[in-house]
N, CA, C and O atoms as a MOPAC input file, in Angstrom:
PM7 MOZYME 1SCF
protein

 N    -33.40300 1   -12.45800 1    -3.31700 1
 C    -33.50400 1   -11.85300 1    -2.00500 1
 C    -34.91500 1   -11.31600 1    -1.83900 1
 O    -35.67800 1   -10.95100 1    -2.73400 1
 N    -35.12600 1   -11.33700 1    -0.49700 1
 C    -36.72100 1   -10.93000 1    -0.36600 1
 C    -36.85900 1    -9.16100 1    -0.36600 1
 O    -37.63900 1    -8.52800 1    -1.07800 1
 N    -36.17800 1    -8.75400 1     0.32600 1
 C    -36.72100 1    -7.22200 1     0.42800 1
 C    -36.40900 1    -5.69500 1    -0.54000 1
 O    -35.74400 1    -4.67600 1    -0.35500 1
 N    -37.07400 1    -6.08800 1    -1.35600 1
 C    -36.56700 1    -4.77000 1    -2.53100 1
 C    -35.44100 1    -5.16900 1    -2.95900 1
 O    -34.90700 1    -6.24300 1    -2.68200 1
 N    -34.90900 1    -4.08200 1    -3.85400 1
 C    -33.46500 1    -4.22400 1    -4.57100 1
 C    -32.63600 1    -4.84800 1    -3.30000 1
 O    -32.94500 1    -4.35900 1    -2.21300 1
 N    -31.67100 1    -5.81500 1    -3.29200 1
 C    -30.76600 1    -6.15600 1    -2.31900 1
 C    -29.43500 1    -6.64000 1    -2.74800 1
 O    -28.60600 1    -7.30500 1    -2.12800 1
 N    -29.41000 1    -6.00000 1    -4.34600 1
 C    -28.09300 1    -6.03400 1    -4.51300 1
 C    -26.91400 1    -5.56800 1    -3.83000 1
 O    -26.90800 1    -4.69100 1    -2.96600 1
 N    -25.63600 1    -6.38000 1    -4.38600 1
 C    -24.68400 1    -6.15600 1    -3.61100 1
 C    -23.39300 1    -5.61300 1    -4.46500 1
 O    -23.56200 1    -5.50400 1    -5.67900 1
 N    -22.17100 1    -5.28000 1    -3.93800 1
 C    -20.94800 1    -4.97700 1    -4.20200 1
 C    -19.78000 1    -4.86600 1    -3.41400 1
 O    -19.95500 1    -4.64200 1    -2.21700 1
 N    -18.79800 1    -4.96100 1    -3.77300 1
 C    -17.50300 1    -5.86800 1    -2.67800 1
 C    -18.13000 1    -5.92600 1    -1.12300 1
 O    -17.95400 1    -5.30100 1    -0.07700 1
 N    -18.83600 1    -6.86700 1    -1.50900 1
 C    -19.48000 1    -7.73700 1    -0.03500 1
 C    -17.97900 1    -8.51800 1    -0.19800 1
 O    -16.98200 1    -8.23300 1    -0.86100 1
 N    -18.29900 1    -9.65100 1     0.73000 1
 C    -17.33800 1   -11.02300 1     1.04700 1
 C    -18.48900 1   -12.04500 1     1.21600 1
 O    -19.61100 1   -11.76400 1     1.63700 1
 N    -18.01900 1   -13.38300 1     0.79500 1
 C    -19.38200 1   -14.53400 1     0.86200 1
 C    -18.55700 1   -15.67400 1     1.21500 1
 O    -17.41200 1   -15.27000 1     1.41500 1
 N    -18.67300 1   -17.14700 1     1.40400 1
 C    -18.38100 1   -18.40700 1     2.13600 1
 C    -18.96200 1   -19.17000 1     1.98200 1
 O    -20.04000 1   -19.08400 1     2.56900 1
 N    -18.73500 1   -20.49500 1     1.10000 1
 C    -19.83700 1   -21.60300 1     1.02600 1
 C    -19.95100 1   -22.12800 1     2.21800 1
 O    -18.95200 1   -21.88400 1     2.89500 1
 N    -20.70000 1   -22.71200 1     2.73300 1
 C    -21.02200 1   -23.54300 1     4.05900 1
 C    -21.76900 1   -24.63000 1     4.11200 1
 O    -22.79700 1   -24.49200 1     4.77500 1
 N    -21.53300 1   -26.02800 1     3.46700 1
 C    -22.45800 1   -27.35600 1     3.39100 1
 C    -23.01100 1   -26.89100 1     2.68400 1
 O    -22.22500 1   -26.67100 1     1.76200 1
 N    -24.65200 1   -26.26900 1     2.24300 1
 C    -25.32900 1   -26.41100 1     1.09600 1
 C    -25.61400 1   -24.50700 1     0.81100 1
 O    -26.05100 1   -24.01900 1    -0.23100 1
 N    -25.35000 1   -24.00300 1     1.64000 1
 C    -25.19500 1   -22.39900 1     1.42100 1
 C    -24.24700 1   -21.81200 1     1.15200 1
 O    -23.11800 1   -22.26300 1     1.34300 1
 N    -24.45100 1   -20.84700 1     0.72600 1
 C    -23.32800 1   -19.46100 1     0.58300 1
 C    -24.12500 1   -18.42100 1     1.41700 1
 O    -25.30600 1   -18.07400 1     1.41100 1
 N    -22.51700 1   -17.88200 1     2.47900 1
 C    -23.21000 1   -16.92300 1     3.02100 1
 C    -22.64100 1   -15.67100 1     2.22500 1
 O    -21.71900 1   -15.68600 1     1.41100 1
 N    -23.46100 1   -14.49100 1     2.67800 1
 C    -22.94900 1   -13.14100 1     2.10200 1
 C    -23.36400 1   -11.91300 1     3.07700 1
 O    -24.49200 1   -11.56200 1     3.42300 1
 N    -21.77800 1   -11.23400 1     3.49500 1
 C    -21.82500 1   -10.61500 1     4.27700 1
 C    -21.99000 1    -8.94500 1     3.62900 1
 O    -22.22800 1    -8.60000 1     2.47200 1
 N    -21.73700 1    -8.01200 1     5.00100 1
 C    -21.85100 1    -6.98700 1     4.32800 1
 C    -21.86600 1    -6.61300 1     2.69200 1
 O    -22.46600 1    -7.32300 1     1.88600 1
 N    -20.91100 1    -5.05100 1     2.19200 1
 C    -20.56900 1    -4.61000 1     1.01600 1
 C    -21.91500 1    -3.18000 1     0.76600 1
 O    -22.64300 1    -2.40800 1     1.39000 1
 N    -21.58100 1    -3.53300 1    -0.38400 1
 C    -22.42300 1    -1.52800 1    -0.60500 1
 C    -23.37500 1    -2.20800 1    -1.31600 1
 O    -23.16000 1    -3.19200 1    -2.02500 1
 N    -25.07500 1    -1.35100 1    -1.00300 1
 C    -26.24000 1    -1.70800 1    -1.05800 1
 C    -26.38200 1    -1.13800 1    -2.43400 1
 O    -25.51300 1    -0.59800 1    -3.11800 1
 N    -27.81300 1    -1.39000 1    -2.74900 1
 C    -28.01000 1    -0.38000 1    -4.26200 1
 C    -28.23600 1     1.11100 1    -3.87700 1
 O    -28.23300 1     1.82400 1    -4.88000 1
 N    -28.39200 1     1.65300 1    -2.94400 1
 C    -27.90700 1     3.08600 1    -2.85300 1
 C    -26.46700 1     3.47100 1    -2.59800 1
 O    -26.25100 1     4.68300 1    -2.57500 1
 N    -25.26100 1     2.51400 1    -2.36600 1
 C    -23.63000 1     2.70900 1    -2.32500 1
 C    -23.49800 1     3.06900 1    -0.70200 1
 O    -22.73400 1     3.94900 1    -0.30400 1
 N    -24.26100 1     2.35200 1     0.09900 1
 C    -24.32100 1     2.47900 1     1.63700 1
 C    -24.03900 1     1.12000 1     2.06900 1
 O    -24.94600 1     0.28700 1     2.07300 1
 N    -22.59700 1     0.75900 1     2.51300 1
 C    -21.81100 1    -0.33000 1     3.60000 1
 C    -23.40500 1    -0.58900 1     4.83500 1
 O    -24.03900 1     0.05500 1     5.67100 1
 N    -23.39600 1    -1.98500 1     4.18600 1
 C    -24.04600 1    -2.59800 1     5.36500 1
 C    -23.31700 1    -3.84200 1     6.16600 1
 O    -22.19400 1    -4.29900 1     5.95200 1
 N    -23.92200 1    -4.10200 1     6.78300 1
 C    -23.36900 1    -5.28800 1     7.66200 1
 C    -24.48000 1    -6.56800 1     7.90800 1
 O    -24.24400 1    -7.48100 1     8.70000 1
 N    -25.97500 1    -6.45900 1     6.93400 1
 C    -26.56000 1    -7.41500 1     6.75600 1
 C    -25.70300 1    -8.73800 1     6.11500 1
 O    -24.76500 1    -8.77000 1     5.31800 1
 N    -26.51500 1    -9.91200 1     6.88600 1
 C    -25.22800 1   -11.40200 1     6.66000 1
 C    -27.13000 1   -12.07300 1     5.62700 1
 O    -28.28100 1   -11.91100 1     6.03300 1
 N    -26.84300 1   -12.49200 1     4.83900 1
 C    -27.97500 1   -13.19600 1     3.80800 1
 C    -27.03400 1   -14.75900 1     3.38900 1
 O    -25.91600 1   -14.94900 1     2.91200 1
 N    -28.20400 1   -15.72400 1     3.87200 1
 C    -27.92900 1   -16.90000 1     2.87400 1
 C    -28.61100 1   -17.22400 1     1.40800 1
 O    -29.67400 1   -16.74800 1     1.00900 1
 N    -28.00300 1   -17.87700 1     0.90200 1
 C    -28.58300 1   -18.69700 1    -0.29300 1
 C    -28.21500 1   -19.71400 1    -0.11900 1
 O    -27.04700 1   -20.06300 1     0.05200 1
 N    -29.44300 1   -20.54300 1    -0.14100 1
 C    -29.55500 1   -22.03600 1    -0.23600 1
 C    -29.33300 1   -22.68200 1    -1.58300 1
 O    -30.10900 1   -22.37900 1    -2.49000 1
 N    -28.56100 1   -23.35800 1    -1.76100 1
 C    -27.73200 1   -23.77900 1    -3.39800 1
 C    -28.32500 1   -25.14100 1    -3.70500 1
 O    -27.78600 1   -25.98200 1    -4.42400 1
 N    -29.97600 1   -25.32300 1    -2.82800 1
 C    -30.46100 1   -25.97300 1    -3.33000 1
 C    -31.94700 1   -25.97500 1    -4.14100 1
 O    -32.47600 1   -26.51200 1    -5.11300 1
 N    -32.28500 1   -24.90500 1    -2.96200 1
 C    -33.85300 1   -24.51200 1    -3.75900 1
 C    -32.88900 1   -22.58800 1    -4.40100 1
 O    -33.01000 1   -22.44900 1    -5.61800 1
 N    -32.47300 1   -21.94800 1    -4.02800 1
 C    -31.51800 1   -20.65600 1    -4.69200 1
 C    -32.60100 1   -19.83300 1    -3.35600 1
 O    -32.64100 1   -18.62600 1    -3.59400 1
 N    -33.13500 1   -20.07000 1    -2.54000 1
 C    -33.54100 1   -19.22000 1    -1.88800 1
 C    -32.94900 1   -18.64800 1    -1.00600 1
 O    -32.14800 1   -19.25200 1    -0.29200 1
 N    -33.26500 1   -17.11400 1    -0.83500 1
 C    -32.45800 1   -16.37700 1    -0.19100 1
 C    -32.75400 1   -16.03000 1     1.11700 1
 O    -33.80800 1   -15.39700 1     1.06500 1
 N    -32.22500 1   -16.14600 1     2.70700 1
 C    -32.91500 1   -15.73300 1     3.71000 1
 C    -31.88300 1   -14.91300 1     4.60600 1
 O    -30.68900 1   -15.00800 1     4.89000 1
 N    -32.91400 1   -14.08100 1     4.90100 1
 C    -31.51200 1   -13.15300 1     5.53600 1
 C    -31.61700 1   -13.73800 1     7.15000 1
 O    -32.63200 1   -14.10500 1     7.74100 1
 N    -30.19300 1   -13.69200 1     7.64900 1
 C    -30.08400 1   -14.70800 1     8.93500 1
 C    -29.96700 1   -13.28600 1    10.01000 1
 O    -29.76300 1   -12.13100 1     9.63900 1
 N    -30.17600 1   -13.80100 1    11.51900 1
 C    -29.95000 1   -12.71900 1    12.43900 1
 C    -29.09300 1   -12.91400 1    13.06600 1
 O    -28.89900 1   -14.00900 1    13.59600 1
 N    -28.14300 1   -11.66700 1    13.21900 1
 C    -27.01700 1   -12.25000 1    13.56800 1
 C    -27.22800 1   -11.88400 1    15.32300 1
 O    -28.09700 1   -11.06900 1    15.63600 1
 N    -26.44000 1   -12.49600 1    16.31600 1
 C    -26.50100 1   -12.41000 1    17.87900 1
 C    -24.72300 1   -11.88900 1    18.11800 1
 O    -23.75700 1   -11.97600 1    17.36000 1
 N    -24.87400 1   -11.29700 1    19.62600 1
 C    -23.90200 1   -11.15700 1    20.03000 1
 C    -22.92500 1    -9.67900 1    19.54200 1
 O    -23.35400 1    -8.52900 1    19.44300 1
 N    -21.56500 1   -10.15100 1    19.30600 1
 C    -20.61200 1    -8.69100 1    18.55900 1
 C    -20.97500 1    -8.68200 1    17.33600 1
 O    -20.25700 1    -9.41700 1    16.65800 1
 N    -22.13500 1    -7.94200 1    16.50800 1
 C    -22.43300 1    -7.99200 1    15.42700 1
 C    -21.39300 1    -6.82600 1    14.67100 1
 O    -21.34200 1    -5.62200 1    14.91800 1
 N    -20.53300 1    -7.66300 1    13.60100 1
 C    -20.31300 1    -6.26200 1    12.90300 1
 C    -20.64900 1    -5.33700 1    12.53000 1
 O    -21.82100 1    -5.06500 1    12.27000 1
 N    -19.49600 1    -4.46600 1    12.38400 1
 C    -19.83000 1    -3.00600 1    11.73700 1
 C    -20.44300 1    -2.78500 1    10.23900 1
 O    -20.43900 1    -3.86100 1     9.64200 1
 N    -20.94200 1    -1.77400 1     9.49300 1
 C    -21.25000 1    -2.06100 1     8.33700 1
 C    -19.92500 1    -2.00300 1     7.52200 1
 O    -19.04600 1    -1.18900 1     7.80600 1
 N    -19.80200 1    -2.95700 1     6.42700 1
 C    -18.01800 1    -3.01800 1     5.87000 1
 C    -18.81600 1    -3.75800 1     4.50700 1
 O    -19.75100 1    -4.46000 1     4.12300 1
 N    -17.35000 1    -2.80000 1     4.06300 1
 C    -16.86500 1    -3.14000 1     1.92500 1
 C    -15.89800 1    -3.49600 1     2.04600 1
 O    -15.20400 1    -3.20700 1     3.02100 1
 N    -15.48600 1    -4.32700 1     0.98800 1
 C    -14.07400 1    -4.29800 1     0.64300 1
 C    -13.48600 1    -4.99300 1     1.43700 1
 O    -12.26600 1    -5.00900 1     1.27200 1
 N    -14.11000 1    -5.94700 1     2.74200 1
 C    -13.23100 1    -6.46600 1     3.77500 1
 C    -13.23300 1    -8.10000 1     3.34400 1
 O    -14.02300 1    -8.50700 1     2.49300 1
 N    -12.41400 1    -8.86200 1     3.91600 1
 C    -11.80600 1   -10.18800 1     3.76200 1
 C    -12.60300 1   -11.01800 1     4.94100 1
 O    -13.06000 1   -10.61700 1     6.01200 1
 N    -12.59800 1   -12.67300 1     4.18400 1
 C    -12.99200 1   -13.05900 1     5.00000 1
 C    -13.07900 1   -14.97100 1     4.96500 1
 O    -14.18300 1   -15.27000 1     4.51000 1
 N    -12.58500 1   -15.73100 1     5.17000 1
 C    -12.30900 1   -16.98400 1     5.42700 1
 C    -13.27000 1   -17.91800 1     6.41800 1
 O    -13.60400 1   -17.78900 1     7.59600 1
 N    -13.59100 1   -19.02400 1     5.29000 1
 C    -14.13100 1   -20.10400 1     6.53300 1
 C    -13.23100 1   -21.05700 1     7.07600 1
 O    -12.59300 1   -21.90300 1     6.44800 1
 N    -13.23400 1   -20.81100 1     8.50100 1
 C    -12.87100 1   -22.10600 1     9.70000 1
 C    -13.66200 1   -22.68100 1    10.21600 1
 O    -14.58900 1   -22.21600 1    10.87800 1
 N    -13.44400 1   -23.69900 1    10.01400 1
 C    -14.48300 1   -24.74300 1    10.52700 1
 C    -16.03400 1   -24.26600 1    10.28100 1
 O    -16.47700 1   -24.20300 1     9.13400 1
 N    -16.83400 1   -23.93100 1    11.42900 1
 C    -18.37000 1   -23.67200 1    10.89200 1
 C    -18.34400 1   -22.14100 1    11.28800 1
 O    -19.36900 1   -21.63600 1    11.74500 1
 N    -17.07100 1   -21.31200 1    11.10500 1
 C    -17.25300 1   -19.96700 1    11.68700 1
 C    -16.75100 1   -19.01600 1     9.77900 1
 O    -15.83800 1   -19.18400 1     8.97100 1
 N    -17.56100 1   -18.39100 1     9.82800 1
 C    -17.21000 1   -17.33200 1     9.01000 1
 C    -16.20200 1   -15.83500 1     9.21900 1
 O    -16.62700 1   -14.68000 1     9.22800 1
 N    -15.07800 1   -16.19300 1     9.34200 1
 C    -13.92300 1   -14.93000 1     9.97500 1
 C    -13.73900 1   -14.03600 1     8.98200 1
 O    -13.10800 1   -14.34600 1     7.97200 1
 N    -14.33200 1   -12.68500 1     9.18000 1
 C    -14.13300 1   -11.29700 1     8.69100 1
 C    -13.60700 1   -10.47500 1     9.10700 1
 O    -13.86000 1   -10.05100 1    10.23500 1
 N    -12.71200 1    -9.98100 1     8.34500 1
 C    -11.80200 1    -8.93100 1     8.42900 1
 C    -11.56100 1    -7.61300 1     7.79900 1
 O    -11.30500 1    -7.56400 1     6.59600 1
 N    -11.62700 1    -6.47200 1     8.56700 1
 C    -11.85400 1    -5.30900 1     7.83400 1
 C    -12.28400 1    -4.03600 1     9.00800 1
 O    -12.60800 1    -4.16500 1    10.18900 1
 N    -12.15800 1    -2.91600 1     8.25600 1
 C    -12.77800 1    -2.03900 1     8.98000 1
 C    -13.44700 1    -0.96300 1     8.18300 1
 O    -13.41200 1     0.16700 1     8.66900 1
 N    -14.04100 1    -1.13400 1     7.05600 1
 C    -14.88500 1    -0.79700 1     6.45900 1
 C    -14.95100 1     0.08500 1     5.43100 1
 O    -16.01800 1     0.40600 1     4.90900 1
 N    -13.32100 1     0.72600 1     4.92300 1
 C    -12.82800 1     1.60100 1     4.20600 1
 C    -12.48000 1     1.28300 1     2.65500 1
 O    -11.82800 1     0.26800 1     2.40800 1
 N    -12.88200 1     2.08800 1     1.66300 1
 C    -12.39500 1     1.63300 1     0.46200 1
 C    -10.88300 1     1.87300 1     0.38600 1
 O    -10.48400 1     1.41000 1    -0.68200 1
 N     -9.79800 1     2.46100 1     1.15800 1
 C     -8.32700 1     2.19900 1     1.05500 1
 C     -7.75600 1     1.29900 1     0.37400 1
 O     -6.98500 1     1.38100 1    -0.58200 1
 N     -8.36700 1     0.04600 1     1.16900 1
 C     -7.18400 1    -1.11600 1     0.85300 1
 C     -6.46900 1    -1.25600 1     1.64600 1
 O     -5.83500 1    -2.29000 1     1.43600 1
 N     -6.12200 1    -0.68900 1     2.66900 1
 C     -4.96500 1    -0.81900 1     3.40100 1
 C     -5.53200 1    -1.44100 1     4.97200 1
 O     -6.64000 1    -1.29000 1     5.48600 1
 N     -4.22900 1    -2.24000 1     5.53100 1
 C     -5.14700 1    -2.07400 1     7.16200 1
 C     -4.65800 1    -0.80700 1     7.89000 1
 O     -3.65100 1    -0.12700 1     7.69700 1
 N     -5.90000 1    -0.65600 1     8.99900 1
 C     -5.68900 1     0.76600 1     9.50600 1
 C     -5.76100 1     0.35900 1    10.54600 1
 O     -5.89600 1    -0.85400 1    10.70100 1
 N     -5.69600 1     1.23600 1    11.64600 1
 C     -6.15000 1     1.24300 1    12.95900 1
 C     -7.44100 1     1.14100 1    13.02200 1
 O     -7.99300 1     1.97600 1    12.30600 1
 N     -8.06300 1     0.54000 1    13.52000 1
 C     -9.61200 1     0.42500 1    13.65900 1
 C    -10.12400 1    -0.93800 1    12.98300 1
 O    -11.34300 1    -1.07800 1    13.08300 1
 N     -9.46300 1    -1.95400 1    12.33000 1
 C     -9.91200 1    -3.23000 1    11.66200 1
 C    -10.28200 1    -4.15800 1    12.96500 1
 O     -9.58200 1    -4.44900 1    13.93500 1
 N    -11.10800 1    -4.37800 1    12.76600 1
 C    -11.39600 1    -5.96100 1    13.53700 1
 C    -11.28400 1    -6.96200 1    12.94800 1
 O    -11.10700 1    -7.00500 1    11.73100 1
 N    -11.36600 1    -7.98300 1    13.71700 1
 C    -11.85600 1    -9.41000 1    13.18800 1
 C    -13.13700 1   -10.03900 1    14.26500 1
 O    -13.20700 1   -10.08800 1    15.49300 1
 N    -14.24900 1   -10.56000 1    12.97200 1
 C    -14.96000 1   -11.07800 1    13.73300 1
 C    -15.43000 1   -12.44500 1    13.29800 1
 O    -15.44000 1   -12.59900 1    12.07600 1
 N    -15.85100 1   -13.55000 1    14.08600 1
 C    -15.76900 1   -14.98200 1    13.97500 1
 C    -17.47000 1   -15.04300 1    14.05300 1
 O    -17.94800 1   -15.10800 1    15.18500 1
 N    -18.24800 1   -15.02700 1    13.08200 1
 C    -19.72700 1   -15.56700 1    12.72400 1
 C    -20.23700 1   -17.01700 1    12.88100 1
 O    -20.36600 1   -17.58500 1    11.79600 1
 N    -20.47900 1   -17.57500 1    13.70100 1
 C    -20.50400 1   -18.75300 1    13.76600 1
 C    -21.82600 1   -19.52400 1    13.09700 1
 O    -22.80900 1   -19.87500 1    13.75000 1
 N    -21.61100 1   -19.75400 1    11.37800 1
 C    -22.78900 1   -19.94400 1    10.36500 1
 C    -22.82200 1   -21.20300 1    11.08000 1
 O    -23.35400 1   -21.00800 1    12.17300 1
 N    -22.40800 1   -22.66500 1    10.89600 1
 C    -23.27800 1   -23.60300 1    12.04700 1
 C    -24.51800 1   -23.86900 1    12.54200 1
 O    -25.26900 1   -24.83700 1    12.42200 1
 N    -24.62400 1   -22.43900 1    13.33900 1
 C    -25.80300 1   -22.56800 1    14.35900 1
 C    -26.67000 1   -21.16700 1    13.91100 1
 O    -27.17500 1   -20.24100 1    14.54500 1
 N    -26.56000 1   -21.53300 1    12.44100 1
 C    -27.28500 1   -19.73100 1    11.89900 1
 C    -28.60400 1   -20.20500 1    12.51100 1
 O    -29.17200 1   -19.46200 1    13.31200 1
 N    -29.32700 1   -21.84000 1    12.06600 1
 C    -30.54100 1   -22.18200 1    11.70000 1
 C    -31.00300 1   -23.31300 1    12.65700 1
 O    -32.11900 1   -23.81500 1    12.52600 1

């Protein structure tokens, strides 16, 4: 990754044709972001993508499935475990990251 420490922890990630994406999770200071980063699984380079539109919230611990060329996340950003009132779902459409 390019910018300083950019480790991660219960993020959620998604292969996609020759990437893996990786969404939120807790930064190296233990702060939920909602930055979305690829890696290219061919050269391993890492680029962080911009996301448009209903950008999520910052979220850990949340779920998340590829359909078709959309990355669907689910969560509302709590270490619980549980669903609560307040979870969304949001549909990332990796596709047309690039």
């Amino acid at each position: 990754m390019e910018e300083g420490d950019l480790s991660r922890s219960c993020h959620t990630a998604q292969v996609f044709e020759n990437k893996m994406y990786v969404f939120g999770g807790l930064n190296a200071e233990n702060k939920a972001t909602n930055e979305l980063w690829s890696l290219d699984l061919n050269d391993f380079k890492w680029t962080k993508c911009l996301q448009k539109g209903d950008v999520p919230s910052a979220h850990c611990e949340n779920a998340s499935a590829l359909i078709g060329n959309k990355m669907c996340i689910f969560g509302n950003g709590s270490f619980s475990g549980s669903v609560e009132e307040g979870s969304r779902l949001f549909a990332l459409d990796i596709g047309n990251m690039f």
